[in-house]
C-alpha positions in Angstrom: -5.1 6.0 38.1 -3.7 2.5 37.7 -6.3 2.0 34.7 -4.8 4.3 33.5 -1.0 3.9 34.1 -2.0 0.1 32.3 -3.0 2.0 29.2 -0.5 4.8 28.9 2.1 1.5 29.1 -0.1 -0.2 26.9 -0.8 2.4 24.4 3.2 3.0 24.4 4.2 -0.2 23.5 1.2 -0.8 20.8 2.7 2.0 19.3 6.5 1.0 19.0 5.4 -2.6 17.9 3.6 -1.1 15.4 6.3 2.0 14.6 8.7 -0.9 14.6 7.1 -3.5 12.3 6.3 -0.5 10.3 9.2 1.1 9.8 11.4 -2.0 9.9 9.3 -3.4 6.9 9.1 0.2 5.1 13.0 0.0 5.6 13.7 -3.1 3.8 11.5 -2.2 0.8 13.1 1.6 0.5 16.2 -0.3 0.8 15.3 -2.7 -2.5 13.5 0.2 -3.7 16.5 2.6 -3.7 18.6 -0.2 -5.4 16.1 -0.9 -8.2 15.4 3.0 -8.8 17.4 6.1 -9.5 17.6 9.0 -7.1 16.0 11.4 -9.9 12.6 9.1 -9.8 12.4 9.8 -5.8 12.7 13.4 -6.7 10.1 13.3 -8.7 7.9 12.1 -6.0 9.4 14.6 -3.8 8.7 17.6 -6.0 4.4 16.6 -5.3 4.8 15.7 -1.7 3.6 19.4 -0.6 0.7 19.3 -2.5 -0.1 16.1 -0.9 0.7 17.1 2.2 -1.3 20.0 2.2 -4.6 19.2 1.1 -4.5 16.2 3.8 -4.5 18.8 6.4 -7.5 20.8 5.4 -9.1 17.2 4.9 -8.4 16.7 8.6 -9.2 20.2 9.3 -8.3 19.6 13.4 -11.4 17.5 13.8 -9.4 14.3 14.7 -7.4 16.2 17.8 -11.0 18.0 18.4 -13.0 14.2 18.7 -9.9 12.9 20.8 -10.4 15.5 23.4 -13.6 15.7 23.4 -14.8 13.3 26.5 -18.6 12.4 25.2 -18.4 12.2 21.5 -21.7 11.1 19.5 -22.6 9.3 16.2 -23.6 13.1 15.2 -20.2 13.8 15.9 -18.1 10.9 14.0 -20.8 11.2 10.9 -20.8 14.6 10.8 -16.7 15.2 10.3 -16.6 12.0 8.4 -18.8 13.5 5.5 -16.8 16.8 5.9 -13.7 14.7 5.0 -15.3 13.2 2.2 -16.2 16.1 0.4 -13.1 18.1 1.0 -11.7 15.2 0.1 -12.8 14.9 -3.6 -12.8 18.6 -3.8 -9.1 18.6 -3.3 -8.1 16.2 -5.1 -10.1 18.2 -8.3 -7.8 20.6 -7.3 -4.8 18.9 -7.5 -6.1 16.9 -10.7 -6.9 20.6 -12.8 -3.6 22.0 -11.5 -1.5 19.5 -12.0 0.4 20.9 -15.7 0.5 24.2 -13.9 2.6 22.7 -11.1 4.6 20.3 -13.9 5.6 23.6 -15.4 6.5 25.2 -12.4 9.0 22.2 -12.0 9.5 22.3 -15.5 9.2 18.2 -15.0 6.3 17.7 -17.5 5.8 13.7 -15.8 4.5 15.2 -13.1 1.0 15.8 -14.7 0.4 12.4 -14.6 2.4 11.6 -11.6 -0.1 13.8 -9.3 -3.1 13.2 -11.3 -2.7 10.0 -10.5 -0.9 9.6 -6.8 -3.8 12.3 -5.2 -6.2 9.7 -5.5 -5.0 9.1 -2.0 -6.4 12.3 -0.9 -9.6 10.7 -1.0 -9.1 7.5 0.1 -7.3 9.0 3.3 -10.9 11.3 3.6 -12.5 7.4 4.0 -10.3 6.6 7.2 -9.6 9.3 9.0 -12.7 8.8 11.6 -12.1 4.9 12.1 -8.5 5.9 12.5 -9.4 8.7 15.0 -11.8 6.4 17.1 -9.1 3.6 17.7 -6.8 6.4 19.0 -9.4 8.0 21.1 -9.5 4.0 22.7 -5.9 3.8 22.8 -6.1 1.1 20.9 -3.0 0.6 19.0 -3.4 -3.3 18.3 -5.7 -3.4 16.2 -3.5 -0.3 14.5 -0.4 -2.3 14.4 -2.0 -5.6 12.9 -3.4 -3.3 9.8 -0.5 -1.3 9.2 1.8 -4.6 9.0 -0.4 -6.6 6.4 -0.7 -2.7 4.3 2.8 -2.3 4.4 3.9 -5.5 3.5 1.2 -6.0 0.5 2.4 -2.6 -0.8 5.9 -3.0 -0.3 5.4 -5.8 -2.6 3.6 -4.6 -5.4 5.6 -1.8 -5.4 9.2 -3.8 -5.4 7.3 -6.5 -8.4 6.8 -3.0 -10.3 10.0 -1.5 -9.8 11.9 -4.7 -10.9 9.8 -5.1 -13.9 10.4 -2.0 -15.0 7.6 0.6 -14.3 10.4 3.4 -12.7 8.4 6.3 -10.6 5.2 4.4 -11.1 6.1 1.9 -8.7 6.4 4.8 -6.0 2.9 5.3 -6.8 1.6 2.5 -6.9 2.7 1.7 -3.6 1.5 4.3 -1.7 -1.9 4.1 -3.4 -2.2 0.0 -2.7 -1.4 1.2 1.4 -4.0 3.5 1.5 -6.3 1.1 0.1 -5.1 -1.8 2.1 -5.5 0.1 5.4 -8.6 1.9 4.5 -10.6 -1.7 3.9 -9.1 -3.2 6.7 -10.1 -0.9 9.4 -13.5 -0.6 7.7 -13.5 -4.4 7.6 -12.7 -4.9 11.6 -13.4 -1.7 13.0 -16.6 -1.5 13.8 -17.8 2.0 13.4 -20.3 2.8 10.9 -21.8 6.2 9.8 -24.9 7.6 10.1 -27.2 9.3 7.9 -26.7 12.5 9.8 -24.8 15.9 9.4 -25.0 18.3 12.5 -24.7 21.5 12.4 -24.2 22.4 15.9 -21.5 19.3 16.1 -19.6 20.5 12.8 -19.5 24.4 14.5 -18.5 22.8 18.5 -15.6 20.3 16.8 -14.2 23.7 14.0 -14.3 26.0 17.2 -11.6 24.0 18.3 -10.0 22.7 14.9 -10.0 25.1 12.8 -7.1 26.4 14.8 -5.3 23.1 14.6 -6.0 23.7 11.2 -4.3 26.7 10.5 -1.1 24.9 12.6 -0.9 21.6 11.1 -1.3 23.9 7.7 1.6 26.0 8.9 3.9 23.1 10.0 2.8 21.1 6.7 4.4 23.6 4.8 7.2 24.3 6.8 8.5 21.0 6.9 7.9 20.2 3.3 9.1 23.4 2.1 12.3 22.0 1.1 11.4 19.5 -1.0 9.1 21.9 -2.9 12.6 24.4 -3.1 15.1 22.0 -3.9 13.0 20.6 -6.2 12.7 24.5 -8.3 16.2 25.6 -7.8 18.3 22.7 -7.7 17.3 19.2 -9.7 15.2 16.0 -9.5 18.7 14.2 -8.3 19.4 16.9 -6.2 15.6 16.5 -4.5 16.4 12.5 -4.9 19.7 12.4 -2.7 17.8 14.6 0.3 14.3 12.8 -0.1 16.4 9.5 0.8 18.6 11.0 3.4 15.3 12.6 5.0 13.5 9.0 4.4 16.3 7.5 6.3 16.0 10.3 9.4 12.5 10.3 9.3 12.2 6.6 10.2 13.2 7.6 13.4 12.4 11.4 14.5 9.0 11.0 12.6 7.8 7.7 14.0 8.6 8.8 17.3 6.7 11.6 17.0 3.9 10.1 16.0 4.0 7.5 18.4 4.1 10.4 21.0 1.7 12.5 19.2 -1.1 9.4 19.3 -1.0 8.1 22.8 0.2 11.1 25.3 -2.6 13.4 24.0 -5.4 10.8 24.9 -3.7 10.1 27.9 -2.4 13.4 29.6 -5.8 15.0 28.3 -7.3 12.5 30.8 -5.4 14.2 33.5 -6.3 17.8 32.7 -8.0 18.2 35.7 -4.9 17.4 38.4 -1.7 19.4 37.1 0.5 17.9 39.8 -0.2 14.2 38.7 -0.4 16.0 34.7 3.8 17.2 35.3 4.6 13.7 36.9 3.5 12.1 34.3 4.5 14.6 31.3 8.1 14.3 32.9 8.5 10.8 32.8 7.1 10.8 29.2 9.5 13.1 28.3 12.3 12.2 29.9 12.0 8.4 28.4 11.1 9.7 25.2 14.2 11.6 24.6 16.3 9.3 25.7 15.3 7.2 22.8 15.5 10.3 20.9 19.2 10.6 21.5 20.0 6.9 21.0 18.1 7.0 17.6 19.2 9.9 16.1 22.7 9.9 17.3 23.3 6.7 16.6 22.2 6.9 13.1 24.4 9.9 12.1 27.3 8.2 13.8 26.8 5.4 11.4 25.4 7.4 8.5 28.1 6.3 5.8 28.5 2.3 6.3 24.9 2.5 6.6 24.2 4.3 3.6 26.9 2.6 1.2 25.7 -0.8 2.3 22.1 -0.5 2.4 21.2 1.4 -0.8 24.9 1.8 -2.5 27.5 4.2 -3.7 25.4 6.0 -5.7 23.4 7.3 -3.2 26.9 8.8 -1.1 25.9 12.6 -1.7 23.3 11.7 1.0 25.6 11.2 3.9 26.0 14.7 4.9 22.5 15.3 4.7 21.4 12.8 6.9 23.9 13.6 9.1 22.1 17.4 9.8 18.4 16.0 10.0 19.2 13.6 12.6 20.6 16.3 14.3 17.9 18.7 13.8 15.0 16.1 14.2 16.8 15.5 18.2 14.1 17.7 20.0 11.4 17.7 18.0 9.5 14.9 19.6 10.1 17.3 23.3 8.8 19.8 21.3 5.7 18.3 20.0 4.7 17.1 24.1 5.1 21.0 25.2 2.6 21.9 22.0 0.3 19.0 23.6 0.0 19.9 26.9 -1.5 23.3 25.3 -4.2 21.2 23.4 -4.8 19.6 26.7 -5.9 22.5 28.2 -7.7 23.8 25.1 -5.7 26.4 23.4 -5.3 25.7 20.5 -5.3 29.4 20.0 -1.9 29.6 21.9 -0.6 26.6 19.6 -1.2 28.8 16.7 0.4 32.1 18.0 3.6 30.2 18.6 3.3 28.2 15.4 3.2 32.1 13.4 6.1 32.9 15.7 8.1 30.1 14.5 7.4 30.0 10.7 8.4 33.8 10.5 11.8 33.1 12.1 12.2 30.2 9.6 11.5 32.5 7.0 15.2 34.0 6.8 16.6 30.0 7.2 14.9 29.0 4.1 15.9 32.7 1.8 19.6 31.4 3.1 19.6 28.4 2.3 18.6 28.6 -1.4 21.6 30.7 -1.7 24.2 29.0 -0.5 23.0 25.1 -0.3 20.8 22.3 0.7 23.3 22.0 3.3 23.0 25.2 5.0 19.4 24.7 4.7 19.5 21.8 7.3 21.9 23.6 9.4 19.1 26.2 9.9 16.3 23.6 10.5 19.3 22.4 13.8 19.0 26.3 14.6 15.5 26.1 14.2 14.8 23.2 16.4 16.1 24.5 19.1 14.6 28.0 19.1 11.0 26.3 18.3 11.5 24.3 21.7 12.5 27.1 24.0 9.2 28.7 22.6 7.3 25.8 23.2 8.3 24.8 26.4 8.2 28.5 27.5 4.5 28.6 27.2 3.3 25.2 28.2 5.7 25.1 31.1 3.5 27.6 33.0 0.6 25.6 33.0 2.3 22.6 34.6 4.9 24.6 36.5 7.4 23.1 34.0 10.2 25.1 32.8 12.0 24.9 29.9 15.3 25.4 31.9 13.8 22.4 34.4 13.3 20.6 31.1 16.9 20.9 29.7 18.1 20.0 33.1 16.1 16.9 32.8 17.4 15.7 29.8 21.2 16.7 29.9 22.4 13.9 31.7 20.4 11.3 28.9 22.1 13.4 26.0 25.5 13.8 27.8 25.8 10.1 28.3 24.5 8.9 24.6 26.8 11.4 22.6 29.8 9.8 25.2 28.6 6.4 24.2 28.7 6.9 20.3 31.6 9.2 20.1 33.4 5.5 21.2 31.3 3.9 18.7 32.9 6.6 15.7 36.1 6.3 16.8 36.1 2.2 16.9 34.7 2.8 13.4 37.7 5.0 12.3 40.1 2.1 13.9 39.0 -0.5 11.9 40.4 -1.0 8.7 37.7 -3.2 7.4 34.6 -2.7 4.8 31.5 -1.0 5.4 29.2 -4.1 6.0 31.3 -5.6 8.9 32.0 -1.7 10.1 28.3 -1.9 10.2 28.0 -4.1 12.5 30.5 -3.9 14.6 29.3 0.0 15.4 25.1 -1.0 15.9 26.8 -3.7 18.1 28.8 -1.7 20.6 26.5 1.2 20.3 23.8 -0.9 22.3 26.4 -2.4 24.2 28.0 0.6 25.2 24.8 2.3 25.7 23.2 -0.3 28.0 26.4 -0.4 30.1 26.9 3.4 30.9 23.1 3.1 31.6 22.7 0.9 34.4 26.6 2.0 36.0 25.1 5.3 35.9 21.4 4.5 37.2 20.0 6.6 34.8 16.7 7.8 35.4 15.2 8.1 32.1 16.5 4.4 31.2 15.1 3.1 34.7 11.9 4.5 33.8 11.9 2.7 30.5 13.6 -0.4 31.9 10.6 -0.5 34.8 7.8 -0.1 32.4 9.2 -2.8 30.0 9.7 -5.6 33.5 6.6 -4.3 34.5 4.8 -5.5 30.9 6.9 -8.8 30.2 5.5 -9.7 33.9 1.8 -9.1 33.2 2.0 -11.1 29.6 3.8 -13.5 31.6 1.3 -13.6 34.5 -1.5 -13.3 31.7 -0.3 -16.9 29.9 -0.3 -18.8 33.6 
């Protein structure tokens, strides 16, 4: 198990280098970007994200999660979903391209015709990657990963910023996201070394769909769930109105939804290793968990603490109505990388069926959020997704927890003293913010500064478990590069 141990570690820190490169470079060109561009021209982008966001999970159709667990994949296999991808992928985006004035008039925005003829280009290009993606994953390799998205971001981040500042408005949204997808897609063709075959299997495509078409009908599900907003704000309020939450759930999202993702892409290769011994699966799934939220907490209650300095100085006062709203999402996007963990320990044991059940369950309680919402505010449309959040991981856990003999009471318990001890440390930070009579920058830093500071130093007084966990694994890496370079 130490192999494996070295990986999980491995895999974990891969993945935050690369989340934090990512994210840190993605955050100083949506910073630029925000100040160069009007909120209305991220609404616009907005209004189409569904769409996108749709058809890239029927391109996916739950083969990716269905190669990761699958312990003795083939060529067959990879060449078989890869060609399924590609076609679904130009079929969707002929979709997209001969809908397009149907969905500008439903926005009554008529740039959006070109907009998503345009930016679903992606659909395909993302149809080319998928598999050389999925087979770097499946290695827990996150390097390799890391190295690509870095160079993508940062070659897109620049055409995109030359093209704002020259003048081309929304089109330099879309030009940068279609220059990434290129970038990344020729770059893991260029150094990954997978290569397809001339082969389609039947019998592979029906194995893989028995699983993923399940996952499909999920990730379809959750798609729309979580872009369901955008697509209402953008028909009852206005582009602005879409512009000022698209930034504020930009903003969020660079933490809740990287984290996710880095928990989503390692634990599923890893715990779905340890399928076969549940005691040593709940060890494990507890200290993931446990460590996991902790950063959770820091992250997200950290950035609403300091949503307004951070906001007025990073992308100006004319971006202030998003305060508020950032404030709620990184509230409600607190537990959802706990809850994604308790769905994965389902996939783990191949029921994918049960993920699904729970996923219906969900989106019909969400159905009475979202009616609400469009009647009284964006605002109270957040405040439901905090309501939501929390009855989606009492589900969740509920279900997984008896296959590991993991409660979601034992959970909660787990986790309290993490959350009691980071809301302690940045109600200080809030309240030395309200003391100081100074300008936003300085306020700034002053309140990222203590946060840490004060976070650090109630950990270790308090011997936290989660942040011993985390500390250990970090020693226990710094002293294998270090014994690596002697």
């Amino acid at each position: 198990m130490s192999t494996l141990k070295q990986k999980t570690i491995s895999g974990f820190l891969w993945s935050f280098t690369d989340f934090a490169s990512k994210q840190l470079i993605s955050f100083v060109i949506g910073i630029i970007l925000a100040r160069l561009l009007l909120p209305r021209e991220f609404g616009l982008i907005g209004m189409i994200t569904i769409f996108i966001a749709i058809s890239t999970s029927f391109i996916n159709s739950g083969f990716g999660t269905a190669l990761i667990r699958k312990s003795d994949c083939t060529s067959e296999d990879y060449s078989t979903v890869f060609y399924f991808n590609l076609v679904v992928g130009i079929l969707f985006y002929l979709v997209l391209f001969f809908t397009s004035d149907a969905i500008s008039r439903y926005f009554n925005e008529p740039q959006l015709t070109k907009i998503l003829r345009v930016l679903s280009i992606v659909l395909i290009i993302d149809s080319l990657t998928i598999i050389q993606r999925t087979i770097l994953i499946k290695r827990v390799d996150f390097k390799l990963q890391t190295k690509i998205s870095v160079i993508s971001s940062i070659i897109s981040g620049s055409i995109g910023i030359t093209m704002a500042f020259t003048g081309f408005g929304v089109w330099s949204l879309v030009g940068k996201q279609i220059i990434q997808r290129i970038t990344n897609s020729l770059l893991l063709w260029l150094w990954n070394r997978w290569r397809p075959i001339l082969v389609f299997s039947r019998k592979s495509f029906i194995e893989l769909f028995s699983f993923g078409y399940k996952l499909l009908l999920v990730s379809l599900m959750a798609t729309m769930y979580n872009n369901v907003y955008y697509f209402l704000i953008g028909r009852y309020f206005s582009a602005t109105d879409l512009g000022y939450y698209t930034r504020a759930d930009q903003f969020s999202k660079l933490a809740s939804t990287s984290l996710i993702s880095i928990v989503s892409q390692v634990s599923f290769p890893v715990l779905a290793q340890m399928q076969d011994d549940k005691i040593f699966l709940k060890e494990n799934f507890k200290k993931i968990s446990m460590s996991v939220m902790l950063i959770s907490f820091v992250v997200m209650i950290g950035m609403a603490t300091i949503a307004e300095p951070m906001i007025i100085t990073l992308i100006g006062e004319k971006w202030r109505e998003s305060i508020v709203y950032l404030q709620l999402l990184c509230i409600a996007g607190i537990m959802y990388p706990l809850n994604l963990l308790n769905l994965q320990i389902l996939n783990v044991f191949g029921r994918s069926d049960l993920v699904l059940r729970l996923e219906i369950i969900k989106i019909l309680l969400a159905v009475p959020i979202i009616v609400t919402g469009v009647y009284i505010g964006i605002s109270a449309m957040i405040v439901g997704l905090i309501i939501h959040g929390l009855a989606a991981f009492f589900i969740s856990s509920t279900w997984s927890g008896k296959f590991i003999n993991y409660s979601a009471w034992e959970q909660v318990l787990d986790i309290i003293p993490s959350f009691l001890l980071v809301v302690t440390s940045f109600l200080l930070v809030y309240l030395i913010g309200i003391m100081l009579p100074i300008n936003y920058l300085p306020k700034l830093i002053v309140q990222v500064f203590f946060g840490g500071l004060i976070t650090l130093f109630l950990c270790e007084i308090t011997r936290l478990k989660s942040y011993l966990l985390l500390k250990q694994v970090i020693q226990n890496k710094i002293k294998d590069i270090l014994e690596s370079r002697k």
